[in-house]
C-alpha positions in Angstrom: 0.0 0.0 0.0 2.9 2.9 1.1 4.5 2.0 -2.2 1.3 2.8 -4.4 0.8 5.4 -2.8 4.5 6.9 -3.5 3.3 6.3 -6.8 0.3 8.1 -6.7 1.7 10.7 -4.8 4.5 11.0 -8.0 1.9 10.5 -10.5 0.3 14.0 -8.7 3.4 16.0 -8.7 4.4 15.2 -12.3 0.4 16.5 -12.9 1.1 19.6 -11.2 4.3 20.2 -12.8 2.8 19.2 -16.4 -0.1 21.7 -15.9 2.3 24.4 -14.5 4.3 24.5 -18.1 1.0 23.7 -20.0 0.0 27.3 -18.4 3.8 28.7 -19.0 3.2 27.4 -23.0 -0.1 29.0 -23.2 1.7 31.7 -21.9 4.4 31.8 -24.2 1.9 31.7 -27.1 -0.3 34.5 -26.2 2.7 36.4 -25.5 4.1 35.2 -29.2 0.2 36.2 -30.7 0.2 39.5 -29.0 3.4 40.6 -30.6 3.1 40.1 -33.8 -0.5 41.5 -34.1 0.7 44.4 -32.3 3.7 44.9 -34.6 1.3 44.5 -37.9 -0.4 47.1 -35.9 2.4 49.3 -35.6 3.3 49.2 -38.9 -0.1 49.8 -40.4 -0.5 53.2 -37.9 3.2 54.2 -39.1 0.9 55.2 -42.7 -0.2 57.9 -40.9 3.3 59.9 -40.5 2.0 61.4 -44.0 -0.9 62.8 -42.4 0.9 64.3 -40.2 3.1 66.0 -42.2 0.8 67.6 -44.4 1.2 70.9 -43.0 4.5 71.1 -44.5 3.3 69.0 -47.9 2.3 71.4 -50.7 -0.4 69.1 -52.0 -1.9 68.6 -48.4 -2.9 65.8 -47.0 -1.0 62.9 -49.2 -4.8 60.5 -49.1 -6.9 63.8 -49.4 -5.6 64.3 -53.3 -9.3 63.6 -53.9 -11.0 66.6 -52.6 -11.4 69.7 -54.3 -9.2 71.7 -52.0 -7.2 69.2 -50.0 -4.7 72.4 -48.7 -7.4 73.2 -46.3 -7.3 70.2 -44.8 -3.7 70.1 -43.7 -4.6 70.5 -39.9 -7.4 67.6 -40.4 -4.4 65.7 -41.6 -2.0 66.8 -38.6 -3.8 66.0 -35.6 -5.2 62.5 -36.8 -1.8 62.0 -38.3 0.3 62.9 -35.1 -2.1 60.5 -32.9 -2.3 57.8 -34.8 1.5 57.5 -36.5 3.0 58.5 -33.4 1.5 58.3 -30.1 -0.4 55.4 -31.2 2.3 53.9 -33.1 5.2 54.7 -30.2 2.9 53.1 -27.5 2.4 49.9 -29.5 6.0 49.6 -29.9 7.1 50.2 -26.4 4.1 47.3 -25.8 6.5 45.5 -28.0 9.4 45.6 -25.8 7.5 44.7 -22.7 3.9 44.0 -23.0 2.8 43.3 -19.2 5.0 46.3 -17.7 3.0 48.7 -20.0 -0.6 47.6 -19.1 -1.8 51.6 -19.5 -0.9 52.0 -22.7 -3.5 48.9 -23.7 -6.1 50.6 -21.1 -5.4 53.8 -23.0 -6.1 52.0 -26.3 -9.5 50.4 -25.0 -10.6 54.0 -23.6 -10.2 55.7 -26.7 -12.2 53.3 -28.6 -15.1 53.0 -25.6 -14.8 57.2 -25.9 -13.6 57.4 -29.9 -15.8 55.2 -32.0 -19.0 56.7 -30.9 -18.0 60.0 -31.9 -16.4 59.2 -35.5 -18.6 55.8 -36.6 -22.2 57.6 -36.9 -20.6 59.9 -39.3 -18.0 58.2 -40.9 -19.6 54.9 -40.9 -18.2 51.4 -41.8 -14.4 52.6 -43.1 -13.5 54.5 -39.5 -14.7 51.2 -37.8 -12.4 48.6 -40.6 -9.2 51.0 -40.2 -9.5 52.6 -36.9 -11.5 51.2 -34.6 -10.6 46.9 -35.6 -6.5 47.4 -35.6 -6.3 48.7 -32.1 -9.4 46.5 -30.6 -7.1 43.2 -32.4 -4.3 44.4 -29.9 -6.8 45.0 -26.8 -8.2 41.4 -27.3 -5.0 39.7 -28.1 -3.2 41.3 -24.8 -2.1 38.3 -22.6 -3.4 39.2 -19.4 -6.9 40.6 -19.7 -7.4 40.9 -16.0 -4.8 43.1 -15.7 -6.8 45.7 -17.9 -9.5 45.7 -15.0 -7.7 46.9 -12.4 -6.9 50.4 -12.3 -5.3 50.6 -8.6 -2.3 52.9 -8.4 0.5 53.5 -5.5 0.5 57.4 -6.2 -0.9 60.4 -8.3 0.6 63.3 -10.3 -0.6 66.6 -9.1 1.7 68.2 -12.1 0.4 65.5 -14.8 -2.9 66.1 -13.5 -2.9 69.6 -13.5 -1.4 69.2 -16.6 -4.2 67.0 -18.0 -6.5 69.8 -16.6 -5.9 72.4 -18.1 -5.0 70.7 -21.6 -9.2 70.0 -20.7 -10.2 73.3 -20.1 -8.5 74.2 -23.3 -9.4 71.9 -25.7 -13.1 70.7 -24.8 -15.0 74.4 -26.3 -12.8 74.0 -29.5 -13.9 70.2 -29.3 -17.7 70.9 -28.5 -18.0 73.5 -31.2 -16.5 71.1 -33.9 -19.1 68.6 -32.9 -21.7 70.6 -33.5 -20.5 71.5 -36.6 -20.0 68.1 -37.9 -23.6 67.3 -36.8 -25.1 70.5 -38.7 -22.8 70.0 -41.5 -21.1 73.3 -41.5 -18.0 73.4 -44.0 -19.0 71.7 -47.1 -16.0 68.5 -47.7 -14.9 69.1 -44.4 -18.4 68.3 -43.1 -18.6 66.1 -45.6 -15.4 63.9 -45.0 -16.5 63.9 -41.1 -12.8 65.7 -40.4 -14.8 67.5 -37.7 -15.8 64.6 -36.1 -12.4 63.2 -36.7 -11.1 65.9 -34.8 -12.6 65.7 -31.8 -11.9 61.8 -31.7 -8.4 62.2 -31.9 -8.4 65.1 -29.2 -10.2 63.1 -26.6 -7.4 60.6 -27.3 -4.7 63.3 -25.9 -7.1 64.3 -23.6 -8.0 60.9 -22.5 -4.3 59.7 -22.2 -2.7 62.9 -20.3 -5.3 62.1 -17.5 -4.4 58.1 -17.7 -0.6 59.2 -17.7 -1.2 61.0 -14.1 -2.6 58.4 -12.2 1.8 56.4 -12.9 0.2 53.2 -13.4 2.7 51.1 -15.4 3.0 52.6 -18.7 2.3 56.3 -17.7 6.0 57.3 -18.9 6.4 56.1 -22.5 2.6 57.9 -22.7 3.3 61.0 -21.2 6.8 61.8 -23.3 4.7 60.4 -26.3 1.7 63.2 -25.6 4.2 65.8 -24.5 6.1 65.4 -28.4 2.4 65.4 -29.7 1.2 68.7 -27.8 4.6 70.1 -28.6 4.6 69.2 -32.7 0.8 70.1 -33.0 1.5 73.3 -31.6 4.3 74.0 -33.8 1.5 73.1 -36.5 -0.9 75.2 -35.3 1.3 78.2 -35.3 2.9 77.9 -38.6 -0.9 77.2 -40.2 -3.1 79.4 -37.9 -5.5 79.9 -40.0 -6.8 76.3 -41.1 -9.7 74.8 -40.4 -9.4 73.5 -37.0 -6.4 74.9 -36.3 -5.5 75.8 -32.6 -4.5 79.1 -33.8 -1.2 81.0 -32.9 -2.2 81.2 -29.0 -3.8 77.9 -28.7 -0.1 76.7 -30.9 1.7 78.8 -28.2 0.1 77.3 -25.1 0.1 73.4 -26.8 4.3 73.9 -27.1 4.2 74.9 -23.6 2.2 72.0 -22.6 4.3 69.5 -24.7 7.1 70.4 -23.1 5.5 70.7 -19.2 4.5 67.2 -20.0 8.6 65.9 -20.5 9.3 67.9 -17.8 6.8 66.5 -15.7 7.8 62.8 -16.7 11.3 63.7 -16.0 10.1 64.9 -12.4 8.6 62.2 -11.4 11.1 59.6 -12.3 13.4 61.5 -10.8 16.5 58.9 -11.2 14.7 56.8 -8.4 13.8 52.8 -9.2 10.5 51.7 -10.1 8.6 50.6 -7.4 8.3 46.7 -6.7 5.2 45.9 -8.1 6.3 47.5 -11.8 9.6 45.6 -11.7 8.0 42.6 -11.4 5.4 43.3 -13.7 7.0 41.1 -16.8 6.5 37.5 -15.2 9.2 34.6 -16.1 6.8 33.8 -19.3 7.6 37.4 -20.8 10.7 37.7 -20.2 11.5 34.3 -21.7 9.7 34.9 -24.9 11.7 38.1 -25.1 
């Protein structure tokens, strides 16, 4: 009797260890799956870098070439542009590097479509949901640990980001409103027309929406906030240089964005402040990640 049950008792362990590097494989894989539809991701966002440097382009916007006067939609091309091929594009790559110690930049993704795709779908229709809305909800659904993108506990705040975030708020959300309600009464003609109003707005709640997830220094926060703080600072540049485009921020709303951009490094640059990330971050990337790295 002792000796079957030595057996059993070995049969058990070798269970328990089989089902530990069953859950290590699946692991592995998801980890594997998640990578490579975030790089396609990546890449596919990247396209927009010509959007965003329509401002600069003498035809405009280098997909607009279709409209009848695609010069006046250089700032409709910026701010989608900047969002999308950079922010976007830089979080999905830094979610390359280390997936599970950059949790916020996939909570940011989800928010922005929860918040985005019911501004931009009713008026864009099926094309925003194919090219916007599906690439970044693939990486969302794909992300390893799915539990992790429920918890939104955090060890401190940032007064500064916050503020920061704040203010950015107070600042953007009339310019943001009033587009709306242009988009919805179809002010504009092609700009109407081509829902670059409503695009607008859905690509500011995006900064908006990630300068207030960037305060709360939940894993992630600093690849976001340096990423919005080069966006504010670029868009403002925009915005100065073309004042006078439709849905420009204008020379003082450019003025006030540089500022903001660069309050936003700062800021990041504060708050790390040479010391170590605390515990719980450092150990964020479990034995599976690191060893499919």
């Amino acid at each position: 009797m002792g000796e079957r049950s030595n057996v059993t008792h070995a049969e058990e362990v070798i269970d328990m260890v089989e089902g530990i590097d069953a859950r290590r494989a699946v692991a592995r894989w998801r980890i594997l799956l998640f990578r490579i539809v975030t790089a396609a991701v990546a890449f596919f966002f990247l396209a927009n870098i010509g959007n965003a440097l329509a401002p600069w382009l003498p035809e405009g916007p280098p997909f607009l070439g279709e409209l009848r006067f695609p010069e006046t939609h250089r700032w409709h091309g910026a701010l989608p542009g900047t969002v999308r091929g950079l922010v976007v594009t830089g979080a999905l790559v830094a979610l390359l590097w280390t997936p599970r110690a950059n949790v916020l930049l996939v909570q940011w993704l989800a928010v922005s479509l929860i918040v985005g795709l019911p501004i931009i779908v009713p008026f864009a229709g099926l094309p925003a949901l194919v090219f916007v809305g599906l690439p970044a909800l693939l990486v969302v659904v794909t992300y390893p640990w799915p539990r992790a993108l429920l918890d939104v506990s955090t060890d401190r705040l940032s007064p500064v980001l916050l503020v920061l975030a704040a203010a950015a708020t107070a600042l953007l959300a009339p310019i943001m409103w009033r587009e709306f309600g242009w988009q919805v009464a179809g002010v504009g003609g092609e700009h109407a027309a081509t829902s670059h109003w409503a695009s607008d707005v859905q690509h500011a709640a995006m900064l908006l929406l990630g300068a207030w997830l960037a305060g709360t220094l939940r894993p992630g926060w600093r690849p976001l906030a340096v990423l919005l703080g080069a966006a504010f600072l670029y868009l403002g540049v925009v915005a100065v240089a073309q004042p006078n485009q439709a849905g420009s921020w204008g020379t003082s709303g450019g003025i006030l964005s540089i500022i903001g951009g660069v309050a936003f490094v700062a800021a990041t640059i504060r708050e790390s402040g040479g010391r170590p990330r605390p515990t719980a971050q450092r150990e964020a990337a479990p034995v599976e990640e690191r060893r499919a790295g």
